[in-house]
C-alpha positions as YAML, in Angstrom:
chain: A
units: angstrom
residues:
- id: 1
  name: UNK
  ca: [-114.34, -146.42, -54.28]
- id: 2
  name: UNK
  ca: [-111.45, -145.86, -51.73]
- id: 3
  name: UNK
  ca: [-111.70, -142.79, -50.27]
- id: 4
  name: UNK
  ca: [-109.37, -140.48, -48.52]
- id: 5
  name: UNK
  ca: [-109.81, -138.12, -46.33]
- id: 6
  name: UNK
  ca: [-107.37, -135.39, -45.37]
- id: 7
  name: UNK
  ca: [-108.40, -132.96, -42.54]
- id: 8
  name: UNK
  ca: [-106.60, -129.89, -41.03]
- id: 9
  name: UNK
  ca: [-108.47, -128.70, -37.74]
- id: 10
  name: UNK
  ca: [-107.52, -126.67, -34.73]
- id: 11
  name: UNK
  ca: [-110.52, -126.24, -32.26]
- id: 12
  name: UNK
  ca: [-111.84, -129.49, -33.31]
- id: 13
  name: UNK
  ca: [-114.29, -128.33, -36.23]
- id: 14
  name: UNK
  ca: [-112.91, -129.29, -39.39]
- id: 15
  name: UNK
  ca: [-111.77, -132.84, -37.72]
- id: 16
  name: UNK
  ca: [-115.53, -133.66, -36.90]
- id: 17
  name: UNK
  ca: [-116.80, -132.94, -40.30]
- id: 18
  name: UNK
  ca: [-114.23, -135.11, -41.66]
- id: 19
  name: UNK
  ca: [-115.66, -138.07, -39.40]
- id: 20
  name: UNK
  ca: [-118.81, -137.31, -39.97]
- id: 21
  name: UNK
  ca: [-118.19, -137.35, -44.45]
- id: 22
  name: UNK
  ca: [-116.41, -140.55, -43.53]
- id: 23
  name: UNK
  ca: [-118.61, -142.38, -42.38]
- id: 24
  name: UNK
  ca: [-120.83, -141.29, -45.43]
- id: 25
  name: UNK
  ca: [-118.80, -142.51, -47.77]
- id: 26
  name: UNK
  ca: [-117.95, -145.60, -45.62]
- id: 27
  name: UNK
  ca: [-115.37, -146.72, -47.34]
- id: 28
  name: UNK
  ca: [-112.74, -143.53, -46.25]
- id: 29
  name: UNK
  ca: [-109.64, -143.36, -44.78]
- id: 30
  name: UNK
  ca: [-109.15, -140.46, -42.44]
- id: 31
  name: UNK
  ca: [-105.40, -138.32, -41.59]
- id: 32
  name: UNK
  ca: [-104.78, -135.30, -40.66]
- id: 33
  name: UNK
  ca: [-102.59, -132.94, -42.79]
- id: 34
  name: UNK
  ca: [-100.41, -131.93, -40.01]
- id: 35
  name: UNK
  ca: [-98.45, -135.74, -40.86]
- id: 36
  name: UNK
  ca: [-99.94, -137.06, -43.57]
- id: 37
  name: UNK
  ca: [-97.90, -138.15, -46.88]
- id: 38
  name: UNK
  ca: [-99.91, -137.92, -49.47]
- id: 39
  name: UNK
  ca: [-96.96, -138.55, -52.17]
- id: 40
  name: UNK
  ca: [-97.86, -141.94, -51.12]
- id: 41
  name: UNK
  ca: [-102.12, -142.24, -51.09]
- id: 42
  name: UNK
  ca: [-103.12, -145.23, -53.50]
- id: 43
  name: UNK
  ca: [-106.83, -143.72, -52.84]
- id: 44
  name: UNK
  ca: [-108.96, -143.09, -56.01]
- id: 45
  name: UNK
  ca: [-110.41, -140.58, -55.32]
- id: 46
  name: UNK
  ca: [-109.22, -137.87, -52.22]
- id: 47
  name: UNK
  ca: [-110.58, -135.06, -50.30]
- id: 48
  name: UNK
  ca: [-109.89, -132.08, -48.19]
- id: 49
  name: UNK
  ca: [-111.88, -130.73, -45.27]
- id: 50
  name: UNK
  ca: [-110.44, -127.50, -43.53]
- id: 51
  name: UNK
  ca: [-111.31, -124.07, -41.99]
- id: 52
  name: UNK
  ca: [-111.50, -120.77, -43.71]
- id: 53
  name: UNK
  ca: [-108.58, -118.67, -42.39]
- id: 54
  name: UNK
  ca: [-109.17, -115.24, -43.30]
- id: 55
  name: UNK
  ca: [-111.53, -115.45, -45.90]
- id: 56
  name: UNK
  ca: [-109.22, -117.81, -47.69]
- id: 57
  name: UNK
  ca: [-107.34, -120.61, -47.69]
- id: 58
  name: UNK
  ca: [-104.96, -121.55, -44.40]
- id: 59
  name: UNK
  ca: [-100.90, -121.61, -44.91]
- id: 60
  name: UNK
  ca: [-100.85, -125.71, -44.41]
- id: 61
  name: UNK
  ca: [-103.31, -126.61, -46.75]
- id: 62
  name: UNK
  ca: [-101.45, -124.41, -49.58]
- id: 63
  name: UNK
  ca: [-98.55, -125.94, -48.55]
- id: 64
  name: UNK
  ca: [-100.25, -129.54, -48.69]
- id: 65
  name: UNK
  ca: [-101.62, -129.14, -51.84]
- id: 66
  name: UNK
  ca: [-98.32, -128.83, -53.33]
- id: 67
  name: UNK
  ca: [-97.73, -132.57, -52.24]
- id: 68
  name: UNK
  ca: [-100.70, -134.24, -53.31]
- id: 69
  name: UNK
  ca: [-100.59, -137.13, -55.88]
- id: 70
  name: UNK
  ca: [-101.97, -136.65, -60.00]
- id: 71
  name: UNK
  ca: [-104.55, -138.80, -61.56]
- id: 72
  name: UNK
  ca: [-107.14, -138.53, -58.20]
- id: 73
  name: UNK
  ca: [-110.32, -137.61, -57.90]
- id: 74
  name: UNK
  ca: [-110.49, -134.37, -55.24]
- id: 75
  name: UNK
  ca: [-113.10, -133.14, -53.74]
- id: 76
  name: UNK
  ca: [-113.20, -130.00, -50.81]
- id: 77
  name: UNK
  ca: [-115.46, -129.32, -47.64]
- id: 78
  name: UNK
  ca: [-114.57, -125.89, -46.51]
- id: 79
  name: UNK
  ca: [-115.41, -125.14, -42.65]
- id: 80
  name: UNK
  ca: [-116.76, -122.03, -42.12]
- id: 81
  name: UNK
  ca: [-118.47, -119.55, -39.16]
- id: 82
  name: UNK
  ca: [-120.59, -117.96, -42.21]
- id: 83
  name: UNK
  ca: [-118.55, -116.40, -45.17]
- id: 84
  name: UNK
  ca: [-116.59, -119.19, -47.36]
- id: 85
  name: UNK
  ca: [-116.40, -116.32, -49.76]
- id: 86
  name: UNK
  ca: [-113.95, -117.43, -52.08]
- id: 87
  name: UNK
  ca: [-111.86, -120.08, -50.64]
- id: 88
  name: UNK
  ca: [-112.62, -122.81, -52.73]
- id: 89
  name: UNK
  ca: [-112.41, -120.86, -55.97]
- id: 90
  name: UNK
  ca: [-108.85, -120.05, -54.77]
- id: 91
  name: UNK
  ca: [-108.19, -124.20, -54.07]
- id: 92
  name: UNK
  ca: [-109.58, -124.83, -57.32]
- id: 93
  name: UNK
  ca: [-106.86, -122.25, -59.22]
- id: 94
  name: UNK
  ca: [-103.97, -123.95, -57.21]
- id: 95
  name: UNK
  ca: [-104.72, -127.41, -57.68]
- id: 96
  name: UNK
  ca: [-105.33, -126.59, -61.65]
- id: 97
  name: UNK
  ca: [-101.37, -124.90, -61.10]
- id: 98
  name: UNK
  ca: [-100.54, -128.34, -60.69]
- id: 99
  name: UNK
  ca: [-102.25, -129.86, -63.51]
- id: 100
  name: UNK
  ca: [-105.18, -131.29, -60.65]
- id: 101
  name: UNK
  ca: [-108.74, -130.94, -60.94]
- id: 102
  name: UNK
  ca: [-111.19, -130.09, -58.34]
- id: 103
  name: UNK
  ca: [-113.93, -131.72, -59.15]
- id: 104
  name: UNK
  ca: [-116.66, -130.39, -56.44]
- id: 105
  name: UNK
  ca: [-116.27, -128.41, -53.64]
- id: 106
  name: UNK
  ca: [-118.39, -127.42, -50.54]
- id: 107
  name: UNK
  ca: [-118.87, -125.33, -48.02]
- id: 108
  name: UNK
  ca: [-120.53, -125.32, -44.37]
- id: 109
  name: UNK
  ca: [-121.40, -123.45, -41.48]
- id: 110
  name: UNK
  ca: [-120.18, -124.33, -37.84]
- id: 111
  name: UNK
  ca: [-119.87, -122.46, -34.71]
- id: 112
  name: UNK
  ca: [-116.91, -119.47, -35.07]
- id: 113
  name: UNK
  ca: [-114.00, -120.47, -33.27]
- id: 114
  name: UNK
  ca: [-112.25, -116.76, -33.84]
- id: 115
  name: UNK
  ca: [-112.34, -115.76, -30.57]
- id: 116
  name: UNK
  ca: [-111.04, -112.20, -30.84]
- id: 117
  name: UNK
  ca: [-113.89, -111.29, -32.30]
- id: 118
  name: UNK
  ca: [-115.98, -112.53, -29.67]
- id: 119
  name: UNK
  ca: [-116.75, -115.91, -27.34]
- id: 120
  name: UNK
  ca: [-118.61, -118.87, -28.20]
- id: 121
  name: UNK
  ca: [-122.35, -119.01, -28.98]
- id: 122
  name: UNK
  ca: [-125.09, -120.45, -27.05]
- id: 123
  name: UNK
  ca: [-125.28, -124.47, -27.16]
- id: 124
  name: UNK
  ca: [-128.54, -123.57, -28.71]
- id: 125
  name: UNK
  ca: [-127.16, -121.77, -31.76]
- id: 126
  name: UNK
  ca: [-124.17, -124.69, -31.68]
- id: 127
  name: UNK
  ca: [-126.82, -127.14, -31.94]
- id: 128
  name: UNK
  ca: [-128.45, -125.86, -34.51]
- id: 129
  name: UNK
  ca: [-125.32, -125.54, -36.81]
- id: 130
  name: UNK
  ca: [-123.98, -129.07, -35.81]
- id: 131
  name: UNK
  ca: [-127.62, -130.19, -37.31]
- id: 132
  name: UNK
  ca: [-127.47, -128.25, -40.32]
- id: 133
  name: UNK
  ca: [-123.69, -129.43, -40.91]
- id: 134
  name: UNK
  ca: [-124.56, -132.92, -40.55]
- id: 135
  name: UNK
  ca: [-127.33, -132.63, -43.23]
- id: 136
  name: UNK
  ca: [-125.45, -131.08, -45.56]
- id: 137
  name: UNK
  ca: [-122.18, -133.34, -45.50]
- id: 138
  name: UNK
  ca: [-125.01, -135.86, -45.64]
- id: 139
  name: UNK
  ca: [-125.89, -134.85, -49.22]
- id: 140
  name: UNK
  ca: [-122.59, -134.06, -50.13]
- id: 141
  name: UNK
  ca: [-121.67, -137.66, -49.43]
- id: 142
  name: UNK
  ca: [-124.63, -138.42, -51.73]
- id: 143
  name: UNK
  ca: [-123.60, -135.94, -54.48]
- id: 144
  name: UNK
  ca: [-120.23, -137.65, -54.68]
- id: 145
  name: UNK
  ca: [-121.29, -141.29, -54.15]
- id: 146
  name: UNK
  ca: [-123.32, -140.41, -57.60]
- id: 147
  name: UNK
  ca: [-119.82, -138.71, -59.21]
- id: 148
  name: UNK
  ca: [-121.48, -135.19, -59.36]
- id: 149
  name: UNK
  ca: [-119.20, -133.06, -60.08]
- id: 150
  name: UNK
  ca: [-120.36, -129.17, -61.00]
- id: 151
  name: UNK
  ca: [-118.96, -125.59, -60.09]
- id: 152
  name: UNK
  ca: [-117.55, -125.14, -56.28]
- id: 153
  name: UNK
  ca: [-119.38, -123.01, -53.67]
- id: 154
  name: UNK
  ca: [-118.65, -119.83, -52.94]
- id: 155
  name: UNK
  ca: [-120.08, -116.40, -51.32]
- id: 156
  name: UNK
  ca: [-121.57, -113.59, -52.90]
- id: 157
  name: UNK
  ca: [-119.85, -111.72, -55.59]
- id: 158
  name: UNK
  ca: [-119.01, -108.51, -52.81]
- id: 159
  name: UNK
  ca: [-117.06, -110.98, -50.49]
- id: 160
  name: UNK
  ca: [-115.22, -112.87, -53.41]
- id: 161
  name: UNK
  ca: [-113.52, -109.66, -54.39]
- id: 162
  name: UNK
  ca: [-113.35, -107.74, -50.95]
- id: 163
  name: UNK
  ca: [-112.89, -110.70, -48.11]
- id: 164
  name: UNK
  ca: [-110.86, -113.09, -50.67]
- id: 165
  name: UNK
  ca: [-109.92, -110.79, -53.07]
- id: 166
  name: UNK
  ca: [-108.61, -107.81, -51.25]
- id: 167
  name: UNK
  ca: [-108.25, -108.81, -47.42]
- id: 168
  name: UNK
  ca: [-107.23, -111.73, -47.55]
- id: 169
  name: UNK
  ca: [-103.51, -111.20, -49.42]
- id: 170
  name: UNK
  ca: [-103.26, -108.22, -47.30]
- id: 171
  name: UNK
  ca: [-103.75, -110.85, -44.20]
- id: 172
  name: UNK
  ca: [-101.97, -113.73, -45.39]
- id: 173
  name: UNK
  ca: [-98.36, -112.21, -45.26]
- id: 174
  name: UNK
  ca: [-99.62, -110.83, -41.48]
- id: 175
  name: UNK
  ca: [-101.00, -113.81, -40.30]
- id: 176
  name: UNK
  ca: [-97.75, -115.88, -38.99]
- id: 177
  name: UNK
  ca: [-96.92, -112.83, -36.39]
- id: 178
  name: UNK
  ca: [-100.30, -112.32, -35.37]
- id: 179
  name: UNK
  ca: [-99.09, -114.50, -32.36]
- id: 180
  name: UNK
  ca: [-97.60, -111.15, -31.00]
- id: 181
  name: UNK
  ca: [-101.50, -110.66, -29.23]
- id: 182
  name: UNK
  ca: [-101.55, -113.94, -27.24]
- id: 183
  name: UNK
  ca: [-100.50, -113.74, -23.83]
- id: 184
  name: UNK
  ca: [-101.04, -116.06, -20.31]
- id: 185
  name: UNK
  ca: [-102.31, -114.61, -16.80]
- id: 186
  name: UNK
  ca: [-101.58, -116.38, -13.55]
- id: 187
  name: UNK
  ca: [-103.92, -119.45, -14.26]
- id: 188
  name: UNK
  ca: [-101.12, -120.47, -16.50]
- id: 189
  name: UNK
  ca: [-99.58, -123.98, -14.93]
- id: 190
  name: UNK
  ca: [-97.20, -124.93, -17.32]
- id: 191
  name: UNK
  ca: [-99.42, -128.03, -18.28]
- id: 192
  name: UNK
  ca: [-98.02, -127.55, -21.94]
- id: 193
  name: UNK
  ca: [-101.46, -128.33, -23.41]
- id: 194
  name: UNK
  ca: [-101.27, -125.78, -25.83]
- id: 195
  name: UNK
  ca: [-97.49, -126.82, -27.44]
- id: 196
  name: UNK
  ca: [-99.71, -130.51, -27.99]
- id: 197
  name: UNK
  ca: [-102.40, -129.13, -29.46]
- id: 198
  name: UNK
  ca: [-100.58, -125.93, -32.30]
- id: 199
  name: UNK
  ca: [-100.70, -127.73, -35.78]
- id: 200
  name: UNK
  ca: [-97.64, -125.79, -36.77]
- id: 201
  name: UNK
  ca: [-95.28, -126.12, -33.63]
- id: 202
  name: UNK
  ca: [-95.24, -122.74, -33.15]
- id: 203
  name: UNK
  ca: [-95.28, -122.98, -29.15]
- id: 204
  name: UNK
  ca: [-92.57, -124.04, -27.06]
- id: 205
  name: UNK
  ca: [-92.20, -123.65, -23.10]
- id: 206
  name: UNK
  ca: [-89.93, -121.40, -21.26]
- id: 207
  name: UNK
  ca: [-89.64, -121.01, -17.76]
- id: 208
  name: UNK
  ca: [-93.27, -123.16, -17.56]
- id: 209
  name: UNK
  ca: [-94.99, -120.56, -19.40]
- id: 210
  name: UNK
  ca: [-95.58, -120.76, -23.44]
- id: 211
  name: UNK
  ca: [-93.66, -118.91, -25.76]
- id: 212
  name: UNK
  ca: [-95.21, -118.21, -29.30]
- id: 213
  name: UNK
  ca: [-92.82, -118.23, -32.29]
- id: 214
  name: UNK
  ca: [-93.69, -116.38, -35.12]
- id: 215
  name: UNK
  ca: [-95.02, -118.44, -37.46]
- id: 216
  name: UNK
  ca: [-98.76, -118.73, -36.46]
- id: 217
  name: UNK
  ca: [-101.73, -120.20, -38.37]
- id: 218
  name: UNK
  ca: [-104.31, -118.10, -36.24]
- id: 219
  name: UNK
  ca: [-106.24, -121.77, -35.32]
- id: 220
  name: UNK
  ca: [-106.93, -120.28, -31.99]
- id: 221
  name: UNK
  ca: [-105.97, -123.92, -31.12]
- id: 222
  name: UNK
  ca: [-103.94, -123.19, -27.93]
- id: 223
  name: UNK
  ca: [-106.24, -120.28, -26.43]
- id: 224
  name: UNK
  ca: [-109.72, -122.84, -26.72]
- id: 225
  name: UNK
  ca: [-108.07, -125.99, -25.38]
- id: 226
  name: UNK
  ca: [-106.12, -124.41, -22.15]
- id: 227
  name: UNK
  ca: [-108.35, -125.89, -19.76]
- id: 228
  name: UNK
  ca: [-107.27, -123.15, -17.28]
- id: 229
  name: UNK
  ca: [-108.26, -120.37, -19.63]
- id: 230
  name: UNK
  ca: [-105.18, -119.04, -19.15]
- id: 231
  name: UNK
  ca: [-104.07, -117.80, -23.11]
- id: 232
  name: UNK
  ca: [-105.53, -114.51, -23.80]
- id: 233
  name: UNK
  ca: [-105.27, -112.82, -27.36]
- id: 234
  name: UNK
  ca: [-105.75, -108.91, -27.36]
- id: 235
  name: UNK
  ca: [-107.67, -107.22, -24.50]
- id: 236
  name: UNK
  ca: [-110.67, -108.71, -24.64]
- id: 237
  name: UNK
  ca: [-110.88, -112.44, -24.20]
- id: 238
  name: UNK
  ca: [-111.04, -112.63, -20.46]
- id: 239
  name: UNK
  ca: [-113.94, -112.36, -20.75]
- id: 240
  name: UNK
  ca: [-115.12, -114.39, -23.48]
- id: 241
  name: UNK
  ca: [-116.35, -118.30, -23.26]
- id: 242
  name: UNK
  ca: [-113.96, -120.43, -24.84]
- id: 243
  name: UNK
  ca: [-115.19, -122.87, -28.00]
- id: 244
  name: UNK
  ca: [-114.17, -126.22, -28.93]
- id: 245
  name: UNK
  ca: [-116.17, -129.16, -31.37]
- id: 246
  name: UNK
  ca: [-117.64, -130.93, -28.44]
- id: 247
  name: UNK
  ca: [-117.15, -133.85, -30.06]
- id: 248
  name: UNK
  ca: [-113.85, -134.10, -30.20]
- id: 249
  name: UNK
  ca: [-111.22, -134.77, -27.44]
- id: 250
  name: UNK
  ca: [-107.90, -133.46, -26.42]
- id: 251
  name: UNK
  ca: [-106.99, -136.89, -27.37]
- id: 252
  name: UNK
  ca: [-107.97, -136.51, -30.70]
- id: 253
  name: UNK
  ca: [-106.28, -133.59, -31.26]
- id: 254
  name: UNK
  ca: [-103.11, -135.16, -30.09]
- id: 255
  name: UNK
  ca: [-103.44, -137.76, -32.78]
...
């Protein structure tokens, strides 16, 4: 069956699952959502891998869903640092908006990349998720090579209606002016990294130093991949150890 494969990713995470259901299903085409047209996607059958944003579902893949083709199978793999909650309950009600079916949809674990809530984990504890990630996308590849389809995952019943259903509207209409935290110290050369690297283009550079926008997807994108270290968010990440999929390249993220 040809397969594809539509990824949104910002520190690297969602973009390595999607390689790693890909070559699963062997037969799938990967693109990222950031310049994808999916108006256009012959592909039987379609899926989407991205992060949890909030407890929910991230502005670009709301907006992408609105372009994607009828008469596809769709399937979801929903990143997460522990608590998909209930993203994928909220994809399912917007694709059925548009008269599309979700026909599975699943969740896993990797390391958290939300680094104003702290720095990245030991390599041991990264390890362990990357493993346990890999395993699962391993069975979901079998689930859909065998057209299971079945009820999508989700989180317990007191993060459905608190993270998803309560927080996360409050968040969402935040969320694109949360950018108002970030802020560079003197490592800061100019080196425009982070402008490469924002899915949403919401960085642009003035007087060699990055300016932030206003209309942030809270990736955390351009504070893990300065390789000086020099975007800070808040007070506290200074001193926290920055996180990106080891697997994947600044090259790759370019793409």
């Amino acid at each position: 069956m040809k397969t594809s494969i539509y990824y949104y990713t910002g520190t690297g995470n969602s973009l390595w699952a999607a390689r790693r259901l890909g070559g699963e299903l062997k037969d799938a085409r990967l693109a990222g959502m950031r310049r994808a047209a999916p108006e256009n996607d012959d592909a039987e059958a379609i899926g989407l891998v991205f992060p949890v944003h909030m407890w929910g579902l991230p502005r670009r893949v709301i907006d992408f869903v609105g372009h994607l083709p009828a008469g596809r199978r769709y399937f979801a793999l929903a990143v997460n640092a522990g608590q998909v909650a209930g993203t994928l309950t909220q994809l399912k009600k917007i694709m059925k908006a548009r008269g599309l079916v979700l026909s599975a949809g699943f969740g896993i674990v990797m390391p958290s990349n939300y680094i104003p809530w702290g720095g990245a984990a030991s390599q041991e504890k990264q390890a362990l998720r990357f493993a346990n990630s890999a395993k699962k996308i391993k069975d979901m590849a079998g689930a859909l090579g065998r057209g299971e389809t079945g009820p999508v995952e989700k989180g317990p019943l007191w993060q459905n209606l608190l993270l998803s259903g309560l927080c996360y509207p409050l968040l969402y209409r935040k969320i694109p002016k949360m950018d108002r935290e970030f802020w560079v110290d003197a490592k800061c050369n100019g080196c425009a990294i982070c402008t490469a690297v924002c899915p949403s283009g919401n960085i642009i550079i003035e007087g060699k130093k990055p300016v932030w926008q206003g209309h942030c997807e809270q990736c955390l994108a351009c504070i893990q991949w300065c390789p000086a270290q020099a975007i800070q968010y808040g007070k506290k990440t200074p001193g926290y150890a920055r996180y990106h999929q080891p697997e994947i390249t600044l090259a790759d993220m370019r793409a």
